[in-house]
C-alpha positions in Angstrom: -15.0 61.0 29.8 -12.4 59.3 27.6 -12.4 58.5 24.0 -13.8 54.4 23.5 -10.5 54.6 21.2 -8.3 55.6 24.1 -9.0 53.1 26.6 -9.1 50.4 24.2 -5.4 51.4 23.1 -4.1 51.5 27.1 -6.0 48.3 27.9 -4.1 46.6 24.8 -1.1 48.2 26.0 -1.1 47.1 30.0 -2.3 43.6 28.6 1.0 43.0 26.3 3.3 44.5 29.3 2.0 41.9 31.6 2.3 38.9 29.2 0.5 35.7 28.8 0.0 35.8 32.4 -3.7 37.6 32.0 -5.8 36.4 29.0 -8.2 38.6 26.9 -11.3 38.6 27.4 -12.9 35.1 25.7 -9.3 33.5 25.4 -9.7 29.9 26.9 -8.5 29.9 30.2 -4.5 28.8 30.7 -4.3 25.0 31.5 -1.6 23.9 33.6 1.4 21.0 32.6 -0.2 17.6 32.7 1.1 15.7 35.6 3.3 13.6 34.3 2.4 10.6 37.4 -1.4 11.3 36.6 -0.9 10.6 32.9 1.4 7.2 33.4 -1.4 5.6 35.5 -4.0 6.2 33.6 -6.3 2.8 32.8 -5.6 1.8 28.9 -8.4 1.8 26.7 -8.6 -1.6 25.8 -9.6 -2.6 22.0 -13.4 -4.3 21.1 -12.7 -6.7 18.6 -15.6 -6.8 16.2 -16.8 -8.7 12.7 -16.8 -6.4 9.9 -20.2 -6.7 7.8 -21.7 -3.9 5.1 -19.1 -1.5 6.0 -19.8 -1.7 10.0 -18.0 -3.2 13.1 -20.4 -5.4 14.2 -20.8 -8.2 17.3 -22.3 -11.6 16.8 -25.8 -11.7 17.0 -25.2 -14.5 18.8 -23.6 -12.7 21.7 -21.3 -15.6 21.6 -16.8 -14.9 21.5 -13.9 -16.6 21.9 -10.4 -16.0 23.0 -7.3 -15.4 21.5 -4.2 -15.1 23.7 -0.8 -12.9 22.8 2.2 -14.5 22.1 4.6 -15.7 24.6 6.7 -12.4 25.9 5.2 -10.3 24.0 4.2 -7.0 25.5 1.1 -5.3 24.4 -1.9 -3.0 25.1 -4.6 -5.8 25.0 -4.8 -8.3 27.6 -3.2 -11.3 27.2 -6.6 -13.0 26.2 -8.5 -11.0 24.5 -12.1 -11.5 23.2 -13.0 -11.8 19.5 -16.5 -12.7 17.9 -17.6 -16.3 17.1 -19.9 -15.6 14.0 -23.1 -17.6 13.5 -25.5 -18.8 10.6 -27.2 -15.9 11.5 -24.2 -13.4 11.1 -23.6 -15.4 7.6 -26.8 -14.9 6.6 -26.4 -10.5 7.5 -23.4 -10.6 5.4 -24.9 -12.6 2.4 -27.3 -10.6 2.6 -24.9 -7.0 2.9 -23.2 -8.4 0.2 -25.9 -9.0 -2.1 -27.4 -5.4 -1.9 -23.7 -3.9 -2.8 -23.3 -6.1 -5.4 -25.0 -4.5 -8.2 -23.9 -1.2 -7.6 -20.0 -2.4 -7.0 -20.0 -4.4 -10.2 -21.5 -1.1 -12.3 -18.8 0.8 -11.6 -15.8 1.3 -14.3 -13.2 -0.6 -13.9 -11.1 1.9 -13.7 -13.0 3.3 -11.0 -12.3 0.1 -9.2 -8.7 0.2 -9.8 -8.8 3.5 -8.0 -10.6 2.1 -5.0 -8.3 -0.7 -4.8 -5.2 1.8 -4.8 -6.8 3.9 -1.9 -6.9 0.8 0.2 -3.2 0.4 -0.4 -2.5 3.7 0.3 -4.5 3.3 3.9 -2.9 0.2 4.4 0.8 1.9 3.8 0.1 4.9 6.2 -1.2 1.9 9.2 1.5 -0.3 8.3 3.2 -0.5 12.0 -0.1 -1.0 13.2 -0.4 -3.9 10.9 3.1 -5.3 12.0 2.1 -5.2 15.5 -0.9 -7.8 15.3 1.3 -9.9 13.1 4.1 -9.9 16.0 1.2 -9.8 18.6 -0.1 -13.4 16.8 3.4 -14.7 17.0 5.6 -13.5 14.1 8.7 -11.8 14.8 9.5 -8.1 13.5 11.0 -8.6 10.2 8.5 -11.8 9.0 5.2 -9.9 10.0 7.0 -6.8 8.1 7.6 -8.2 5.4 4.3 -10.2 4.7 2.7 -6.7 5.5 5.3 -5.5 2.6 4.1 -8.0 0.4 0.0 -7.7 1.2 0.5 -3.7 0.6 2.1 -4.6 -3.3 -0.2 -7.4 -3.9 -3.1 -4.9 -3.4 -1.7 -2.5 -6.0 -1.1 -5.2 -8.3 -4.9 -5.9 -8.7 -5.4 -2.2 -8.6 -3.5 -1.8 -11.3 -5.1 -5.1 -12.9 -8.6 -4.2 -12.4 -8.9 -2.4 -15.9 -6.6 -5.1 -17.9 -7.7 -8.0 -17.5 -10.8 -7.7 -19.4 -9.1 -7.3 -22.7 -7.1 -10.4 -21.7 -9.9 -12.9 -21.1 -12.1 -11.4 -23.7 -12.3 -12.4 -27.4 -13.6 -12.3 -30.8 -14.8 -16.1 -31.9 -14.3 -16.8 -35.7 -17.9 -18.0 -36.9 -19.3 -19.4 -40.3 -22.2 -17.3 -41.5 -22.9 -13.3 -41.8 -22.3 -12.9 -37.9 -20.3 -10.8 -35.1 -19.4 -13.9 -32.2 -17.7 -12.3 -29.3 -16.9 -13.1 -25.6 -16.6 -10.5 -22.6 -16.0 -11.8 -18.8 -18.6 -11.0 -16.2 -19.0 -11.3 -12.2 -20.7 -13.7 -10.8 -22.2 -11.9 -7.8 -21.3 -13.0 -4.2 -18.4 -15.1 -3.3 -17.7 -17.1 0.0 -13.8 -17.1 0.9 -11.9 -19.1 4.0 -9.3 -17.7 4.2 -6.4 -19.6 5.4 -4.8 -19.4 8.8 -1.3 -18.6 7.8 -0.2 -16.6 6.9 -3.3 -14.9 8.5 -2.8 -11.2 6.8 -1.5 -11.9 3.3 -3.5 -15.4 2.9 -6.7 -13.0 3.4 -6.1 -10.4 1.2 -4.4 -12.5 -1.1 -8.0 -14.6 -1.6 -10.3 -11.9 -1.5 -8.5 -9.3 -3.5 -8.7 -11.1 -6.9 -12.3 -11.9 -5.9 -13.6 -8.4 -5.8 -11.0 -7.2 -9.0 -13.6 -8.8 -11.4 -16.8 -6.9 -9.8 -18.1 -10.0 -7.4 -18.7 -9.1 -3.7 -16.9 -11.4 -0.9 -17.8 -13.0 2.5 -14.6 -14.0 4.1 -14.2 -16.3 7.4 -10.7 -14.7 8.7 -8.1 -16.8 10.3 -9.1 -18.7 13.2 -5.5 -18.4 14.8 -4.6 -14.0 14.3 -7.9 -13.0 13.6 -7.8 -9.7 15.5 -5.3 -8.9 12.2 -8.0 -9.2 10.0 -9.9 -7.1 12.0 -7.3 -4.3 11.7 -7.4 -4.9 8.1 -11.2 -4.4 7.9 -10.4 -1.0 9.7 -8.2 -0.2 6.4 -11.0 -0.9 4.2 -13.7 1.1 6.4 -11.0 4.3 6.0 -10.3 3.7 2.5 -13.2 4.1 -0.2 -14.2 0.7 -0.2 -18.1 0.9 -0.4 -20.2 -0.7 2.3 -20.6 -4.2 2.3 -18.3 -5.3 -0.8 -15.8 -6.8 1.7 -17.5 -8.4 4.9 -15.0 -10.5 7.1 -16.7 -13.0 9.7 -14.4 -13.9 12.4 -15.3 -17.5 14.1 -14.9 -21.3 13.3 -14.0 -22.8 10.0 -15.7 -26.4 10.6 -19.1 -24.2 12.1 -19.5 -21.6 9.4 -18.1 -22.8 6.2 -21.2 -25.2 6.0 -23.1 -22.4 6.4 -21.5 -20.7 3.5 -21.8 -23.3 1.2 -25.0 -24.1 2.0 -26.8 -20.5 1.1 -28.6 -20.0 -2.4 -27.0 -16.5 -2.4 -23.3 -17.7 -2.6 -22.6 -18.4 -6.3 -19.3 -19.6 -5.5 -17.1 -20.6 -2.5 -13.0 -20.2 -2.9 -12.2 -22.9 0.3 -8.4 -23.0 2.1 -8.9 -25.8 4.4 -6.8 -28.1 6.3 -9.2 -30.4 7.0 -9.8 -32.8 4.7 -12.9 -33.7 6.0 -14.0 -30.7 5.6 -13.2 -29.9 2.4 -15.3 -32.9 1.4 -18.3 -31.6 3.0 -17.8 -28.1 2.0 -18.0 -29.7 -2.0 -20.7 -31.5 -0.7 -23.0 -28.8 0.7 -22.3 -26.8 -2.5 -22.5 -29.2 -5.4 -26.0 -29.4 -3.7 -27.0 -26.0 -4.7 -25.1 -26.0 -8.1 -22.9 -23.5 -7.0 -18.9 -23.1 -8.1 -16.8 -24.7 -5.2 -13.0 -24.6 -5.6 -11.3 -26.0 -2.5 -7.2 -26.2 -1.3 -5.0 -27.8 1.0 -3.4 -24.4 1.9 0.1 -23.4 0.5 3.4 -23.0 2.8 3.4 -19.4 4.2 6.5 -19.1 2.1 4.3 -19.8 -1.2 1.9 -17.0 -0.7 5.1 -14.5 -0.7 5.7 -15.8 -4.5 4.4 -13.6 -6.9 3.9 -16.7 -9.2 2.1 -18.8 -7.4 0.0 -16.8 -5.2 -1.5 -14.0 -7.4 -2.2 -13.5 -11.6 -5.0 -13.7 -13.9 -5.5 -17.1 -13.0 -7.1 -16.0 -9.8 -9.4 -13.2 -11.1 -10.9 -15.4 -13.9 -12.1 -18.8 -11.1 -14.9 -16.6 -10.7 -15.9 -15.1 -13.9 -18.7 -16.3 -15.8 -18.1 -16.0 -19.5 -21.0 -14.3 -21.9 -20.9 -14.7 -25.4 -22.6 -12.4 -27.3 -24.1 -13.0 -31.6 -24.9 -9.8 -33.5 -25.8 -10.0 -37.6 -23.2 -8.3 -39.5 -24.6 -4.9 -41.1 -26.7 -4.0 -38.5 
């Protein structure tokens, strides 16, 4: 009988003399060139647009959607009309409430710490930028506008990353007081924030209203275009990759005149941030909130070309409309 040793050496041996053609034993078997026919008529996997809400792609409770069609000519893997979530009061009230829960713990963190969080999300939304060009040419916008408004929403985020931790020491102060006394006065976050976003330009108008929002520790509900909102969609797929924490940033996707009642009207808003055409509705939107004493700040929305300027459409200004101010008394000496 032969040596185990033996065998084992001629069975290595016949096996590298006859090639890949016979695999060892627990090799996965050899698959065979894809058919290249098989492959090109394959059935696309078409995309199910969903609301984003405490860090999850959600539907409308509602079961309810309307449609959004691709522009003229242009070719695309979704259907021309696609289906995207009408949000109800009910999905407002989920998202208050998601945002709510996250805001203590979002608001505890360092700002530094936020900074950082902010920067991932512009790192994520760098490495999908074609994917964010596409919906913005799929919603109408040739090549080089939609790139360069995605251009522009990538910097804008790493501006308020970069602001996160600086403007505290700009809004702050110490108050010159008569009498053996310490006077000083530090920003703070308000808590949850309702945003319409406008509907162009429908990427950079969102993130340029709910970016500042959440750089001075508030959590946001935001109503997303009404015209591209499948590109706020892929946004909220930027912020569910990045290390955004659940619930922080909820986007609703739906009708302005239906759910920006809604917002105004819930007790858990402390503050809607409003870019409405409508002037109508901007009167009943600072109707429905003065009712509840909360902090309404309505706009005719800017020309798509203003939101591009770095000096109107981002700075300090925009972090602080939604800061409360504490002042703080402490005796001298102790």
């Amino acid at each position: 009988m032969e040596p185990k040793s033996k065998r084992s050496a001629e069975t290595a041996e016949r096996a590298g003399s006859e090639g890949s053609s016979m695999p060892r034993t627990g090799d996965a078997p050899i698959m065979k060139p894809y058919d290249a026919a098989k492959v090109s008529s394959r059935v696309r996997v078409n995309k199910a647009y969903k609301m984003f809400v405490g860090g999850a792609f959600v539907r409308s409770e509602s079961g309810r959607y309307f449609q959004v069609q691709n522009a003229p000519d242009h070719e695309d893997a979704d259907p021309e009309t696609v289906n995207v979530p009408r949000g109800s009061r009910k999905d407002v009230r989920d998202a208050v409430l998601a945002a709510k829960n996250a805001w203590h713990g979002w608001e505890k963190r360092t700002a530094y710490n936020r900074g950082q969080i902010l920067y991932r999300l512009a790192e994520v939304m760098e490495s999908r930028r074609p994917e964010l060009t596409h919906s913005l040419e799929r919603g109408g916008q040739s090549n080089v506008a939609a790139a360069a408004e995605v251009d522009v929403a990538i910097d804008r985020v790493v501006f308020y990353a970069g602001f996160a931790d600086k403007f505290y020491a700009l809004l702050a102060s110490s108050n010159p007081v008569a009498g053996p006394h310490f006077n000083f006065s530090v920003p703070e976050a308000m808590g949850t924030i309702g945003v319409v976003a406008p509907d162009r330009p429908s990427l950079l108008g969102l993130v340029s209203t709910v970016l500042p929002v959440i750089t001075g520790g508030n959590t946001v509900v935001a109503l997303a275009s009404e015209r591209d909102p499948r590109t706020a969609i892929v946004w909220s797929e930027c912020i569910a990759t990045s290390d955004m924490p659940g619930g922080v940033i909820n986007i609703l996707t739906g009708h302005a005149k239906e759910l920006s009642a809604h917002l105004a009207k819930h007790r858990e808003v402390i503050g809607i941030d409003a870019w409405i055409v409508d002037a109508d509705l901007r009167k009943s939107v600072e109707s429905e909130g003065a009712d509840n004493v909360k902090r309404v700040k309505t706009h005719v929305p800017m020309d798509p070309e203003a939101w591009i300027d770095e000096r109107k459409a981002q700075g300090l200004g925009w972090i602080e409309r939604f800061l409360e101010t504490k002042t703080i008394w402490h005796p001298v000496g102790l």
